[in-house]
C-alpha positions as a printed Julia matrix, in Angstrom:
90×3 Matrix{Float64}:
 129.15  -29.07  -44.71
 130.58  -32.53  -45.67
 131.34  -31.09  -48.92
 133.23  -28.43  -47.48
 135.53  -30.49  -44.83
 136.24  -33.15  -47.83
 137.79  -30.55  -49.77
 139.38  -29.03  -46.71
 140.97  -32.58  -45.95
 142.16  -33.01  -49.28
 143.5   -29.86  -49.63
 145.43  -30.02  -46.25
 146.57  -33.34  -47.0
 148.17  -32.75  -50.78
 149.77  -29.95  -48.65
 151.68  -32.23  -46.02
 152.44  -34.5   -48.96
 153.59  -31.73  -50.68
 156.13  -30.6   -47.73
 156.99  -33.91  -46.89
 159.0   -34.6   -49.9
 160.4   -31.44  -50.42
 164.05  -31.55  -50.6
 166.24  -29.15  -49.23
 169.68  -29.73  -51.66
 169.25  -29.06  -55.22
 170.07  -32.87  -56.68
 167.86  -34.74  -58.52
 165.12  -36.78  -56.39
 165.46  -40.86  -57.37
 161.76  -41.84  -58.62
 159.68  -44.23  -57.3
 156.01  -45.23  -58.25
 153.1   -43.51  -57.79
 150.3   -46.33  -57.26
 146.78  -46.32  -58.62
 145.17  -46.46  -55.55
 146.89  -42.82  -54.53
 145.1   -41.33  -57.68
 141.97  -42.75  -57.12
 142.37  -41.23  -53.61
 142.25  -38.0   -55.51
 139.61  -37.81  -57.84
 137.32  -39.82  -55.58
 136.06  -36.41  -53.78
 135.89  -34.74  -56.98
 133.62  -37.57  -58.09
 131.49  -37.82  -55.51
 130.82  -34.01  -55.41
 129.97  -34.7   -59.65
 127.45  -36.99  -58.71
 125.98  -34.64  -56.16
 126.02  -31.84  -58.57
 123.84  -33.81  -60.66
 121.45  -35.42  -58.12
 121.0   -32.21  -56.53
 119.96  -30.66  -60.16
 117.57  -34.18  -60.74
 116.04  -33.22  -57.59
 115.04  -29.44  -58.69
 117.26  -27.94  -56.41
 119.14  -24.86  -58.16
 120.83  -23.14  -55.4
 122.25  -26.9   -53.74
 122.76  -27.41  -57.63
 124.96  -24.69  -57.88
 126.83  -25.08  -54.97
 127.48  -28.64  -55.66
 129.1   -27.47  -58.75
 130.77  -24.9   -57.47
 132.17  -27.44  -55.0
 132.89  -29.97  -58.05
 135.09  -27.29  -59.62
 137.48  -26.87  -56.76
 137.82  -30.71  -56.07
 138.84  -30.75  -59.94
 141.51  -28.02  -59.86
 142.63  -29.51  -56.43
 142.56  -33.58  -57.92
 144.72  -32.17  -60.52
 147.22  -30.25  -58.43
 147.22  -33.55  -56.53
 148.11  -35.74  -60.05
 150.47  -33.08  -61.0
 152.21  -33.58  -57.77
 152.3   -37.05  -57.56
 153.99  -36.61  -61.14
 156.7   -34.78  -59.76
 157.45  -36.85  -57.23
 157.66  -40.35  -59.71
């Protein structure tokens, strides 16, 4: 359940990001920075639900195994919709 409100949270939040620096006129945005500590914000989740993958399969448990990884492949795709989106914005 954790799992599934972590991903919900990220995803919801790379959306307001998203919208918030949308521009409406067509001119180039000016860059600014991206810092580390925004990316790390991003692949944390997908971390943490690699490590439970794995402790989850140490622990003999194939359906919370599978899950886990399941899990672990949407916080990838969604941690690198989030870099590729702080990219833009830089």
């Amino acid at each position: 359940m954790v799992d599934i409100m972590a991903l919900a949270g990220m995803a919801l939040f790379m959306f307001l990001a998203g919208m918030s620096h949308s521009e409406p006129s067509s001119r180039p945005s000016t860059g600014h920075g991206v810092p580390l500590l925004v990316f790390a914000l991003f692949w944390v989740v997908p971390g943490a639900l690699g490590v439970s993958a794995f402790v989850q399969a140490r622990l003999s448990m194939p359906i919370s195994a599978t899950v886990q990884g399941l899990f672990f492949v949407v916080g990838v795709v969604l941690g690198f919709g989030a870099t590729r989106m702080l990219l833009s914005f830089a």
